[in-house]
VOLORO-297551 format. One record per residue: x, y, z of N, C-alpha, C in turn; residue number from 1. Coordinates in Angstrom, 2 decimals. Layout:
! VOLORO-297551
ATOM  n_x  n_y  n_z  ca_x  ca_y  ca_z  c_x  c_y  c_z  num
ATOM  X  Y  Z  X  Y  Z  X  Y  Z  NUM;
...
This chain:
! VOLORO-297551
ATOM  n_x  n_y  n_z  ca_x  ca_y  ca_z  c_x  c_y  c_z  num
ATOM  59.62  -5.84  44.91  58.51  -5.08  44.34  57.79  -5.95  43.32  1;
ATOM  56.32  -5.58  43.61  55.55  -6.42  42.73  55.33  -5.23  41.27  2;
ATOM  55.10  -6.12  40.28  54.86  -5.52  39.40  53.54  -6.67  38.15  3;
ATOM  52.11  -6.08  38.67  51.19  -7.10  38.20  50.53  -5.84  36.96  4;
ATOM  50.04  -6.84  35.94  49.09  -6.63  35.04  47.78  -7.23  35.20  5;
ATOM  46.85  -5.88  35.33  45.15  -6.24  35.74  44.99  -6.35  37.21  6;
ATOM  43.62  -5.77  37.71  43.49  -5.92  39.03  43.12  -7.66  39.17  7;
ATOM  42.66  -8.08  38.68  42.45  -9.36  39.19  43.67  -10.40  39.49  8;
ATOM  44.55  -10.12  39.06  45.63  -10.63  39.61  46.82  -10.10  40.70  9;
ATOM  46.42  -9.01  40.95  46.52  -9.06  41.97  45.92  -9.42  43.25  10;
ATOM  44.81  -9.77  43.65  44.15  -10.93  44.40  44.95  -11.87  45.61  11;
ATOM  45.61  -12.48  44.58  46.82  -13.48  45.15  47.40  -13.08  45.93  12;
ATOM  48.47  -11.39  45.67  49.48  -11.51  46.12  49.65  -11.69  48.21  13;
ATOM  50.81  -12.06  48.26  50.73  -12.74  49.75  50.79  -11.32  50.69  14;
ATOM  50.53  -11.57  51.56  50.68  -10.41  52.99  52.06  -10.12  53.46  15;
ATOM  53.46  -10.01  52.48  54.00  -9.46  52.70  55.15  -8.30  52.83  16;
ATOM  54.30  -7.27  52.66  54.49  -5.80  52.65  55.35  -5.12  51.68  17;
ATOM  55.42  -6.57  50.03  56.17  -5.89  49.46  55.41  -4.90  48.30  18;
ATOM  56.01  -3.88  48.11  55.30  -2.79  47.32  55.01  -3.47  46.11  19;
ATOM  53.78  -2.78  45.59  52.58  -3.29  44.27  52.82  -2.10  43.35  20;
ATOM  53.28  -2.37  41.89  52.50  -1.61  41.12  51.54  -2.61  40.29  21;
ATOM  50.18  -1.83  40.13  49.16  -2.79  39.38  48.74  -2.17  38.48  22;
ATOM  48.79  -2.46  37.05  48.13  -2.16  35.87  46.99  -2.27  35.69  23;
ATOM  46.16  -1.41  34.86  44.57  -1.37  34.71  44.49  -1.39  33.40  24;
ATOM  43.56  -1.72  33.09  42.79  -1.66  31.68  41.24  -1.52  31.66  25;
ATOM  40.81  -0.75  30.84  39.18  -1.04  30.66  38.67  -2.04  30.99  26;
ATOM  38.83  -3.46  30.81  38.02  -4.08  31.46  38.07  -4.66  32.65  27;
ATOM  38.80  -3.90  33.09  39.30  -4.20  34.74  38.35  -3.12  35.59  28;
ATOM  37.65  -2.36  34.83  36.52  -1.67  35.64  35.49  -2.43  35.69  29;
ATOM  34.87  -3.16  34.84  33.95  -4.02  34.83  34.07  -5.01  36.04  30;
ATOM  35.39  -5.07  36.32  35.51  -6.28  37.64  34.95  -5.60  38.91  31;
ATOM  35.00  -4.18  38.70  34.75  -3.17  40.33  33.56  -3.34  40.32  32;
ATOM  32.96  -4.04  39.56  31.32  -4.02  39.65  30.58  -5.23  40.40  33;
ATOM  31.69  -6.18  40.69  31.26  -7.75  41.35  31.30  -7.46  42.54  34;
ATOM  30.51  -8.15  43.26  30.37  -7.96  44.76  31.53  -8.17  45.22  35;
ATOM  31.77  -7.72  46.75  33.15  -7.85  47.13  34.27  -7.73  46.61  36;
ATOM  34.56  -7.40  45.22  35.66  -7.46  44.76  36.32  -5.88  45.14  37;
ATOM  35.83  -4.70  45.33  36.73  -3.71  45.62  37.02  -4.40  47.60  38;
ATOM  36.34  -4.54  47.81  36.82  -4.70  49.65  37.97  -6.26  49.44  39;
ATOM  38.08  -7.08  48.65  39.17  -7.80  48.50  40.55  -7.70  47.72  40;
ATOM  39.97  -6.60  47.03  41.67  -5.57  46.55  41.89  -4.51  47.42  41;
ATOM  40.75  -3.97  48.07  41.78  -3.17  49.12  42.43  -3.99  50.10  42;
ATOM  42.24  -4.89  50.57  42.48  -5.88  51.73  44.00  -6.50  50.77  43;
ATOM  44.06  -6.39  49.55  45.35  -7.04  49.48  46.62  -6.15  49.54  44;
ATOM  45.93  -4.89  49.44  46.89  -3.31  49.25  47.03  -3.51  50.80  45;
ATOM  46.46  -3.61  51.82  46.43  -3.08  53.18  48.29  -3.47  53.29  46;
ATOM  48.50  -3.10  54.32  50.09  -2.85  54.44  51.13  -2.79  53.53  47;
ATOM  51.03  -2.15  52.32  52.22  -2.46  51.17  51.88  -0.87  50.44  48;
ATOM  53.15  -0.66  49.63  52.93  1.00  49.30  52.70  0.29  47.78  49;
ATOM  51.83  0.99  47.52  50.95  0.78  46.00  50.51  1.66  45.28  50;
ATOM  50.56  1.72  43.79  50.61  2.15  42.69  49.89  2.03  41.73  51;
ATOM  48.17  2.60  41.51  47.39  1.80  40.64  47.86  2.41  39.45  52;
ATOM  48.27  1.89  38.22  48.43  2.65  36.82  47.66  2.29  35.80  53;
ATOM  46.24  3.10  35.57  45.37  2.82  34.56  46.16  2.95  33.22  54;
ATOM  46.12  2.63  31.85  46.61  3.11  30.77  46.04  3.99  29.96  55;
ATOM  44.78  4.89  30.35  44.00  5.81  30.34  43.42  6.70  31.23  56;
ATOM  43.37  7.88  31.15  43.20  8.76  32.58  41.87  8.73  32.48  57;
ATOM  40.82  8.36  31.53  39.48  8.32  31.94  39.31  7.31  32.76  58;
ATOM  40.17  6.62  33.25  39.67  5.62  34.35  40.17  6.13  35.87  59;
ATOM  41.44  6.81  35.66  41.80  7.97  36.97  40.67  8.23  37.90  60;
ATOM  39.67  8.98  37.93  38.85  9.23  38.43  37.95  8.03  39.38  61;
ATOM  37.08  7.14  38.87  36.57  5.71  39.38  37.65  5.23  40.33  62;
ATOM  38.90  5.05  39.86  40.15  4.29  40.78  40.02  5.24  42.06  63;
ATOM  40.43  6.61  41.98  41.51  7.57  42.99  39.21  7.00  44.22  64;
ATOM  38.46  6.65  43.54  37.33  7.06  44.14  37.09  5.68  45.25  65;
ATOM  37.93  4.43  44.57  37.55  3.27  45.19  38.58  2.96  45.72  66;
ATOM  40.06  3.75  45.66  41.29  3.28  46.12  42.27  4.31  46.67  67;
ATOM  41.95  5.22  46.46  42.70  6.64  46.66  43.12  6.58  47.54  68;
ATOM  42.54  6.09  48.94  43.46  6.07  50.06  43.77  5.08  50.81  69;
ATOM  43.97  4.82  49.58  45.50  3.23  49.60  46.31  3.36  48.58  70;
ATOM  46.23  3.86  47.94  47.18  4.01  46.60  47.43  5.10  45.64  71;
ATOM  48.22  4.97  45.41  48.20  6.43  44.37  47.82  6.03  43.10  72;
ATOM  47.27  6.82  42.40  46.76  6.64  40.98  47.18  7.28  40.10  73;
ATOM  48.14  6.55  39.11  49.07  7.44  38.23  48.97  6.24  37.32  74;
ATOM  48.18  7.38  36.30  47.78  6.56  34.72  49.39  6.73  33.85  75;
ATOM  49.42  5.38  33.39  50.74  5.63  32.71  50.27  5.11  30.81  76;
ATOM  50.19  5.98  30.27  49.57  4.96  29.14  50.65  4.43  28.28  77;
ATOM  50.88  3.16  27.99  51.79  2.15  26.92  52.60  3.28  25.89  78;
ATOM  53.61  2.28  25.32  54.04  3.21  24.50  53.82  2.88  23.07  79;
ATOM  54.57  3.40  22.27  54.10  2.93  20.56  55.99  2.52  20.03  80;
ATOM  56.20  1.45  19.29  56.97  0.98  18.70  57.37  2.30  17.44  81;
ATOM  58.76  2.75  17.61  58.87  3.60  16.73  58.89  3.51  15.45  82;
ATOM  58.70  2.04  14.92  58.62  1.83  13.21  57.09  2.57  12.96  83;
ATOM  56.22  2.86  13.83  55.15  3.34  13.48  54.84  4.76  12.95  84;
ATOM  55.87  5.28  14.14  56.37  6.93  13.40  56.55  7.14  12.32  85;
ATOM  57.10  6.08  11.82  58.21  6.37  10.49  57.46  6.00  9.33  86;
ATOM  56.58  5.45  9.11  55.72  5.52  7.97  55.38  6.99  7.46  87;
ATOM  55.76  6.81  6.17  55.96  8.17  5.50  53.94  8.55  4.96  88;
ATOM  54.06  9.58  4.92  52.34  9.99  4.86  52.59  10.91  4.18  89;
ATOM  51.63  10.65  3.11  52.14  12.15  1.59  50.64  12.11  1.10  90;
ATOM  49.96  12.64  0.23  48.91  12.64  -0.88  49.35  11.84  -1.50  91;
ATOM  50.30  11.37  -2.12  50.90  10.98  -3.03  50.89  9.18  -2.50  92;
ATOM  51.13  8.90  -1.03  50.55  7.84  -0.87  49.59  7.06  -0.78  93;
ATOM  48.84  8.23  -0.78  47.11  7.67  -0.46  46.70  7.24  -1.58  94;
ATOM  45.93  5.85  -1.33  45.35  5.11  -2.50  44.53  4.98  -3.12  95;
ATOM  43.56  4.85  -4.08  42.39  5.43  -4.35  41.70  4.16  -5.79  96;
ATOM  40.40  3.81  -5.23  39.99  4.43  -4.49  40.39  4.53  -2.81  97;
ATOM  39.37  5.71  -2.12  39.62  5.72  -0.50  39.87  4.27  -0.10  98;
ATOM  40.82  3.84  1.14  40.96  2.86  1.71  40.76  2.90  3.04  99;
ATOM  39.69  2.70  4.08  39.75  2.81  5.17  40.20  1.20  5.95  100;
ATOM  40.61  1.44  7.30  40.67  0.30  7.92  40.39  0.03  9.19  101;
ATOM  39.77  -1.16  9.24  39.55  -1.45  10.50  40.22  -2.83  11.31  102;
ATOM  40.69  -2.73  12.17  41.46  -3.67  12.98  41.20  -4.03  14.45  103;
ATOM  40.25  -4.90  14.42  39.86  -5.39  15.52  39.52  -6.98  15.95  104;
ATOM  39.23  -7.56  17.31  39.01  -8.21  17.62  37.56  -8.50  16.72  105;
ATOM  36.93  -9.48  16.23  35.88  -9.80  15.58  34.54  -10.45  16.84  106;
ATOM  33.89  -8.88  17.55  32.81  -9.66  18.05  31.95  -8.69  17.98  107;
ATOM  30.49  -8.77  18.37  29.80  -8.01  17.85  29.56  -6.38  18.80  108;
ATOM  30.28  -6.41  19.80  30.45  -5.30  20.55  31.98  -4.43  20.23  109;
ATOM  32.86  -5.07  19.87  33.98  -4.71  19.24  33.92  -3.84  18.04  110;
ATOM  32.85  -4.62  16.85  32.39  -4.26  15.32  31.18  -2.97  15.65  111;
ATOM  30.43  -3.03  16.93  29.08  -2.30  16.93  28.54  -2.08  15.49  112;
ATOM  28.42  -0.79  15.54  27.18  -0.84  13.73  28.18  -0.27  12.77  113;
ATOM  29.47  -0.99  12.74  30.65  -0.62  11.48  29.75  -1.48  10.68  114;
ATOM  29.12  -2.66  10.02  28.65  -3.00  9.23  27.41  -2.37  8.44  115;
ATOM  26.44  -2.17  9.72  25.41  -1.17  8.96  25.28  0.15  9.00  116;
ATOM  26.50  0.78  9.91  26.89  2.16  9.16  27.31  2.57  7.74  117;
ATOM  28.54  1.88  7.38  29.07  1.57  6.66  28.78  0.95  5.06  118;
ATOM  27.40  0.14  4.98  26.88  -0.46  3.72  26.48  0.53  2.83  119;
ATOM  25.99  1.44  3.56  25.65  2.70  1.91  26.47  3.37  1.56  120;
ATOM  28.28  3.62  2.54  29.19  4.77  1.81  29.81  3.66  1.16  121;
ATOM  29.68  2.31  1.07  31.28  1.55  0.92  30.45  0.20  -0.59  122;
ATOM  29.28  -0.09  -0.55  29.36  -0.83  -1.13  28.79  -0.96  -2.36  123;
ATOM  28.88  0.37  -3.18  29.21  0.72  -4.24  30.57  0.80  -4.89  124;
ATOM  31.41  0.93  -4.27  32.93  0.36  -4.38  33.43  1.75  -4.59  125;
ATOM  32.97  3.01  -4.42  33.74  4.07  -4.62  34.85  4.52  -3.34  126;
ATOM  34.50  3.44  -2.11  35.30  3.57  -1.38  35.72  2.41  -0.68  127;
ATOM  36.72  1.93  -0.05  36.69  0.33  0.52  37.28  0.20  2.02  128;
ATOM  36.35  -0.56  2.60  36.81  -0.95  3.78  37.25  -2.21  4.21  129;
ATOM  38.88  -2.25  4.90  39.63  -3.34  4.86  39.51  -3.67  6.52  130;
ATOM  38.92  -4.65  6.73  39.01  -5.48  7.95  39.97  -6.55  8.16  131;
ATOM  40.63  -6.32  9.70  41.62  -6.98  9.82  41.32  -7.67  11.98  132;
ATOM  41.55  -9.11  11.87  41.31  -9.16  12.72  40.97  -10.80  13.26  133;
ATOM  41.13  -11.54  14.51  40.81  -12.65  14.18  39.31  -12.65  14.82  134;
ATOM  38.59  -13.14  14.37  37.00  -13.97  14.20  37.05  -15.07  15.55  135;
ATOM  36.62  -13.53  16.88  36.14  -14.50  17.99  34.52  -14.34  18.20  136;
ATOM  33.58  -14.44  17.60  32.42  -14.65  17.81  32.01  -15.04  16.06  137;
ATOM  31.23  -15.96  15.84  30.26  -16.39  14.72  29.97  -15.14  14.00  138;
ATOM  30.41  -14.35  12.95  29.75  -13.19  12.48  29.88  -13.56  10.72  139;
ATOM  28.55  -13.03  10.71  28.91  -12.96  8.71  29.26  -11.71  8.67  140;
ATOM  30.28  -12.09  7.68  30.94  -10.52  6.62  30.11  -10.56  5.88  141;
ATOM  29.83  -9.27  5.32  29.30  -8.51  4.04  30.07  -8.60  2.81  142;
ATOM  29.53  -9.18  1.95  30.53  -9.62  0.67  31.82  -7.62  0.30  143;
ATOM  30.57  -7.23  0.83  31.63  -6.11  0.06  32.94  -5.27  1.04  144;
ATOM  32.68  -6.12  2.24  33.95  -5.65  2.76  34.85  -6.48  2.61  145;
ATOM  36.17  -5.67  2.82  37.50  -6.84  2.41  38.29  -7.45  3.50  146;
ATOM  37.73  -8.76  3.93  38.12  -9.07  4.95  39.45  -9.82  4.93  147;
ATOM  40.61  -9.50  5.97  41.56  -10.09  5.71  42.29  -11.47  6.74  148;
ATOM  40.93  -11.35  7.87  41.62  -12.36  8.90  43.04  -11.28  9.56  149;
ATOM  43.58  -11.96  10.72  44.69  -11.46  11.83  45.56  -10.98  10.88  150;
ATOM  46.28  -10.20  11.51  47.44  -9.11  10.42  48.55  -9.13  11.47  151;
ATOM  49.98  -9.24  11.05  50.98  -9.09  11.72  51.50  -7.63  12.12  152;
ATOM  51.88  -7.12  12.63  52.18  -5.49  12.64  53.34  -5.07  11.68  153;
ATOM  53.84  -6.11  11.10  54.74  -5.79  10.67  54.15  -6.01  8.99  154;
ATOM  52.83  -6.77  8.51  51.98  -6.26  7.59  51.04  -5.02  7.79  155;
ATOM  50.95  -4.49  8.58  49.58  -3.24  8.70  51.17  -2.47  8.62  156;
ATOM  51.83  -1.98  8.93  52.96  -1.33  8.55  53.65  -1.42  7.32  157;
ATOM  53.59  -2.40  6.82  54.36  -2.16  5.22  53.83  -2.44  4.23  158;
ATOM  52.00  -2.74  4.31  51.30  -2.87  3.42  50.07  -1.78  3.41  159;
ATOM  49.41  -1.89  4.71  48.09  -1.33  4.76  48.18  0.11  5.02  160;
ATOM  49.06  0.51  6.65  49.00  1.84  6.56  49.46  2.67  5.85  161;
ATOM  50.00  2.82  5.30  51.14  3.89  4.47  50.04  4.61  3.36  162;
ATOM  48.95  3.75  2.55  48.44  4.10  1.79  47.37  4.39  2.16  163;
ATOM  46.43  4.16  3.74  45.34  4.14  4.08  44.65  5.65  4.30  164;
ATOM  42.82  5.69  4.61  42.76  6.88  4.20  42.57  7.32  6.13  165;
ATOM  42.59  6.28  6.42  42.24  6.44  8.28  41.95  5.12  8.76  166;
ATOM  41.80  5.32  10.29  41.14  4.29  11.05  39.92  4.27  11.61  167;
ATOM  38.91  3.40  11.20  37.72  3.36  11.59  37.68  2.04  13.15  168;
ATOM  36.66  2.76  14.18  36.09  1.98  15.23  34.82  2.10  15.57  169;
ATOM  34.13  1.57  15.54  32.81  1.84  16.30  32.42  0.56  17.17  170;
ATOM  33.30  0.86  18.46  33.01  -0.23  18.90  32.36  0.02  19.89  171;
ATOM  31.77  -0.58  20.78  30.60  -0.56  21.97  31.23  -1.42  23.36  172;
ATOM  32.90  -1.55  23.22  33.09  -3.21  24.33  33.63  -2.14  25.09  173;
ATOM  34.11  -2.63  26.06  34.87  -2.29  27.47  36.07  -1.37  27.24  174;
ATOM  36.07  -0.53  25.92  37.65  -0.30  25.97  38.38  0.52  27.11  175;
ATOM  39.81  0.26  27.09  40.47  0.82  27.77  41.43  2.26  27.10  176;
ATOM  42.17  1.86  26.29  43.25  2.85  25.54  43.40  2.33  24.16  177;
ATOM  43.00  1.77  23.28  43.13  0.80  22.45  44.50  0.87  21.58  178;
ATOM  45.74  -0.35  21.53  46.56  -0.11  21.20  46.93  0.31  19.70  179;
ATOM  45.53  -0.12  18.87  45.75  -0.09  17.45  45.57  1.25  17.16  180;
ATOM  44.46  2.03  18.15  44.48  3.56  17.68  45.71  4.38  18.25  181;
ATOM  46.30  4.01  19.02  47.51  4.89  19.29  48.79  4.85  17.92  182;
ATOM  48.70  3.32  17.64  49.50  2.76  16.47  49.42  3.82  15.27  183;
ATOM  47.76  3.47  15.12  47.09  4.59  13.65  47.63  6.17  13.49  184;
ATOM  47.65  6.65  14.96  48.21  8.12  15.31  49.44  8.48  14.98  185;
ATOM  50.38  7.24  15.75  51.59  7.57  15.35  52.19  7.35  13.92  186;
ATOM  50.95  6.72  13.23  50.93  6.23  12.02  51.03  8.10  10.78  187;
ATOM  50.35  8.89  11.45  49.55  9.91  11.13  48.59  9.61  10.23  188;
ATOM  47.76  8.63  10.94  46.39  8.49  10.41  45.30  8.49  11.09  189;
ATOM  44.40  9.99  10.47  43.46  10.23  11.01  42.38  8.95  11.93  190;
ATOM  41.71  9.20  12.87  40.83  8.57  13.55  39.68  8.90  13.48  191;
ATOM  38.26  7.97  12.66  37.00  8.19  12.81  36.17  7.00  13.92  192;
ATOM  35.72  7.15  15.12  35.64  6.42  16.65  33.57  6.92  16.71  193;
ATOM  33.41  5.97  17.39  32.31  6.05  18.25  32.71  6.85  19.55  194;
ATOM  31.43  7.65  19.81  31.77  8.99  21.16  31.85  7.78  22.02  195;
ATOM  32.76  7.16  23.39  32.94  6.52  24.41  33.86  7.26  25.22  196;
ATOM  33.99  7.08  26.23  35.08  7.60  27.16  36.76  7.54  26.51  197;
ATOM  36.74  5.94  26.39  38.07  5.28  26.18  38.49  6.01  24.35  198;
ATOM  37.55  6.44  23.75  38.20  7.20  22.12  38.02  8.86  22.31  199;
ATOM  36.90  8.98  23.49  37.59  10.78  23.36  38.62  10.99  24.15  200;
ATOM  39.20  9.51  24.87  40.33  10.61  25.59  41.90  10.26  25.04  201;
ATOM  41.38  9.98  23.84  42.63  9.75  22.98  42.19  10.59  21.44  202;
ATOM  41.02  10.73  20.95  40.81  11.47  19.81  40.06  12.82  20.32  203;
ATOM  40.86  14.31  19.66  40.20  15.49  19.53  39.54  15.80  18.25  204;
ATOM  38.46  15.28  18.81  37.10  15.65  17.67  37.41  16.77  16.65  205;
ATOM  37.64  16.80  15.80  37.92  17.49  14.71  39.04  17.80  14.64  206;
ATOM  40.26  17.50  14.96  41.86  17.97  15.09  42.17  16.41  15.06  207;
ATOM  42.38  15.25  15.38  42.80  14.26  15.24  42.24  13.13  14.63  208;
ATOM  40.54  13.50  14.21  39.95  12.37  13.79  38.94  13.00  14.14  209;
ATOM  37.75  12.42  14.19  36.61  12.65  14.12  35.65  11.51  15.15  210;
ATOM  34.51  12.08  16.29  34.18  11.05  17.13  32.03  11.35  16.85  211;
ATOM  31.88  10.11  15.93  30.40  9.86  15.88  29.38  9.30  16.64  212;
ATOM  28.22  10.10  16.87  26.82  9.76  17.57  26.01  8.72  16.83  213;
ATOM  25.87  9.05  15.04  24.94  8.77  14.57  25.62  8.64  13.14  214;
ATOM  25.02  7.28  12.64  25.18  7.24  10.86  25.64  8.80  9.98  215;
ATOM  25.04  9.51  10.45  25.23  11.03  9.41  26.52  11.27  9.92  216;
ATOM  26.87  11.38  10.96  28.05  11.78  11.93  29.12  10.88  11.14  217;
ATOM  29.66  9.62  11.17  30.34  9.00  10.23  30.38  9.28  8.47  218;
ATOM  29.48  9.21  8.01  28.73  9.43  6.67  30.05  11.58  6.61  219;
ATOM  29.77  11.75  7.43  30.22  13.30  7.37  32.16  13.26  7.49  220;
ATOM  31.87  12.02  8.26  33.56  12.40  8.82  34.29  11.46  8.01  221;
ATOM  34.00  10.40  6.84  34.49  10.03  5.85  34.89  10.72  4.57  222;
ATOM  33.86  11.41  4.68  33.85  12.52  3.36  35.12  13.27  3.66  223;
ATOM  34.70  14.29  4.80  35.63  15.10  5.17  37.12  14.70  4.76  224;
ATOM  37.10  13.51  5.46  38.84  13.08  5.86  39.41  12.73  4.44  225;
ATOM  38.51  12.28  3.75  39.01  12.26  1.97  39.46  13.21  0.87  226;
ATOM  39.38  14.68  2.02  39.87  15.75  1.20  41.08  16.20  1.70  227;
ATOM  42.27  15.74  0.72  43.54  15.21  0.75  44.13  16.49  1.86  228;
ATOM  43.93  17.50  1.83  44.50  18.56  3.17  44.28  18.15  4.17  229;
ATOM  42.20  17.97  4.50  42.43  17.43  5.82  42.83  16.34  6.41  230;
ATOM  42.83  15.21  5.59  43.68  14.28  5.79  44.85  14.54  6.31  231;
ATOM  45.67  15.13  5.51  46.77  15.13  6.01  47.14  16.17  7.19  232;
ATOM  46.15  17.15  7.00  46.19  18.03  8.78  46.41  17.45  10.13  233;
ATOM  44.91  16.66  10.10  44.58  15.70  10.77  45.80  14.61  11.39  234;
ATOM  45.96  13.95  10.26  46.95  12.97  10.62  48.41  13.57  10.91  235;
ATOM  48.47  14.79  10.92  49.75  15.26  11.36  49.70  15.62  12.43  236;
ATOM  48.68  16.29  12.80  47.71  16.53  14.35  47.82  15.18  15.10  237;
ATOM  47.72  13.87  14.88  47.50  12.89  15.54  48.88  12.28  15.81  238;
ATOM  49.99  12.28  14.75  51.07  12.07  14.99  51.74  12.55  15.80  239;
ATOM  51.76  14.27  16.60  52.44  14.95  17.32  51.62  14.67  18.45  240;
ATOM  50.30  14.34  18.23  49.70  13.95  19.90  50.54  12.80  20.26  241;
ATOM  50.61  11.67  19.58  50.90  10.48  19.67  52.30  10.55  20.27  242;
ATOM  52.94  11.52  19.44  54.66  11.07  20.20  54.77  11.98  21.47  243;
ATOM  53.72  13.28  21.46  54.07  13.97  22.74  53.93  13.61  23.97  244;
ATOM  52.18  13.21  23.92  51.86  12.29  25.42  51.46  10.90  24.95  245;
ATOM  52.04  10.03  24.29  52.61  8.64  24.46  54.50  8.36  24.03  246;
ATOM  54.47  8.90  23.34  55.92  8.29  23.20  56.26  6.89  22.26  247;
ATOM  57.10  6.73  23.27  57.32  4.47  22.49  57.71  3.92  24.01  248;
ATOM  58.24  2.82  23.44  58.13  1.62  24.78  59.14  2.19  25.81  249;
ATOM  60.17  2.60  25.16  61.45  3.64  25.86  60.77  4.27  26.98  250;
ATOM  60.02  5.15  26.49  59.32  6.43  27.66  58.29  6.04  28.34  251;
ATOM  58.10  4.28  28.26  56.52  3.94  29.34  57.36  3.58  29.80  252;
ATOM  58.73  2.71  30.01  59.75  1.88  30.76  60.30  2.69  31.85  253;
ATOM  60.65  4.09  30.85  60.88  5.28  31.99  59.97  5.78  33.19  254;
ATOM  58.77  5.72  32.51  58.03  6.38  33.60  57.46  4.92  35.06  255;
ATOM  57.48  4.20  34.04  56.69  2.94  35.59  58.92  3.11  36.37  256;
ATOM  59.30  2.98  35.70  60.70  2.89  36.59  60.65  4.34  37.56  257;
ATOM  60.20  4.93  37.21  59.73  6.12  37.91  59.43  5.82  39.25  258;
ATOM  57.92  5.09  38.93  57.09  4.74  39.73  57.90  3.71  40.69  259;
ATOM  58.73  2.84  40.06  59.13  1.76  41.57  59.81  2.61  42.11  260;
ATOM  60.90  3.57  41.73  61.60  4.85  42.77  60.66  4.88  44.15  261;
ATOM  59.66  5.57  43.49  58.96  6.31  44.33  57.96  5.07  45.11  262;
ATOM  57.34  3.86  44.89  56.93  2.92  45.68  58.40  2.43  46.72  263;
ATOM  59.17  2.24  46.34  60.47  2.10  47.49  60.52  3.05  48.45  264;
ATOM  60.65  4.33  48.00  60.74  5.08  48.82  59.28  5.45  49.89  265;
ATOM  58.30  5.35  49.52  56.79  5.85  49.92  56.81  5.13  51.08  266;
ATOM  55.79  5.13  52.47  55.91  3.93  53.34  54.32  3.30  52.91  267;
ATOM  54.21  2.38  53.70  53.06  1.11  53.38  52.21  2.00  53.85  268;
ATOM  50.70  1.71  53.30  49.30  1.93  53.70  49.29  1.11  54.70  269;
ATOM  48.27  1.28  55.81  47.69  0.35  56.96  46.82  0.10  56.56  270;
């Protein structure tokens, strides 16, 4: 049994008939968009029993539409490391002033308008935003955000989250499931996201975080989340999503082991 990460690598595999499970990610939809490329992944599924597993069910749909009958489509999404659970979340931790954070790849579709959303609530200093992340595209920082360069998980865990007031994204790229917001959840820290596919189908707009259209829309859901109840509603809301339908690495191991059961047993597509 094969067991690949991303459709594009699966491509390669040889013609013989051993069962596929293949992992997806957001930007593995972007690949369904090149010519020929769905008629050369079905052609590599043809005789072998296969398993597409997006790590988000908003991609379920597009797959079961270009592959469905060759494969089954069973989104399995990643799990979360349980030191993340365990960060303790009180009023009493929260730091003040507000501390928001952001943790991302540094490009300008990743960042979208976190900079010029962001310059009129934050850079008066009554509230601060901590960027974390390594610098893959040329971008100037804004003196008044606090930029920290790449973070280990095992610093955003025993420094940043515990005291933070949430997680900010507004990003515009390809996402798929993003691992840092599942992290933040199990963190029980609220989520403020740009409306996209890949953050509403992990944040419930007003129960787990908050998902913005427009400057006021952010501007609203900062405020909000700074009033120490809903904060902590919120982020308790996001924590029980987080461990119910994700889990930790334990319960994604379980479920793809699931999945080779049932690819062994299944017979091959023609």
């Amino acid at each position: 049994l094969y067991h690949v990460n991303w459709l594009q690598c699966a491509l390669p595999l040889p013609p013989n008939g051993k069962p596929a499970l293949i992992t997806v990610l957001g930007n593995d939809m972007r690949l369904l968009l090149l010519p020929m490329m769905r008629a050369a992944l079905r052609r590599t599924m043809r005789g072998r029993s296969v398993a597409i597993c997006p790590n988000a069910s908003w991609m379920e749909a597009p797959l079961r539409e270009a592959f469905g009958d060759r494969a089954a489509i069973t989104p399995v999404p990643f799990g979360i490391d349980p030191r993340w659970y365990a960060i303790p979340r009180s009023v009493e931790t929260l730091q003040r002033p507000p501390r928001w954070l952001a943790a991302t790849r540094l490009t300008v579709n990743k960042l979208g308008p976190l900079f010029e959303w962001s310059e009129p609530l934050f850079r008066d200093g009554r509230r601060e935003l901590h960027l974390f992340g390594p610098m893959q595209e040329q971008l100037d920082i804004p003196p008044w955000v606090h930029y920290h360069g790449s973070a280990t998980p095992a610093q955003l865990v025993n420094e940043w989250f515990p005291g933070a007031q949430g997680l900010v994204t507004l990003s515009r790229h390809a996402e798929g499931r993003p691992q840092v917001m599942l992290e933040a959840m199990a963190s029980a820290l609220p989520i403020v996201a740009s409306r996209m596919p890949a953050h509403a189908d992990i944040v419930a707009d007003g129960v787990t975080g908050s998902l913005c259209d427009t400057p006021q829309d952010y501007a609203n859901s900062l405020a909000s989340l700074e009033d120490p109840a809903t904060h902590l509603r919120m982020g308790t809301a996001a924590r029980a999503w987080a461990a119910r339908e994700i889990g930790t690495w334990d319960d994604c191991a379980a479920r793809y082991t699931s999945i080779y059961r049932q690819l062994l047993e299944r017979p091959a597509h023609g």
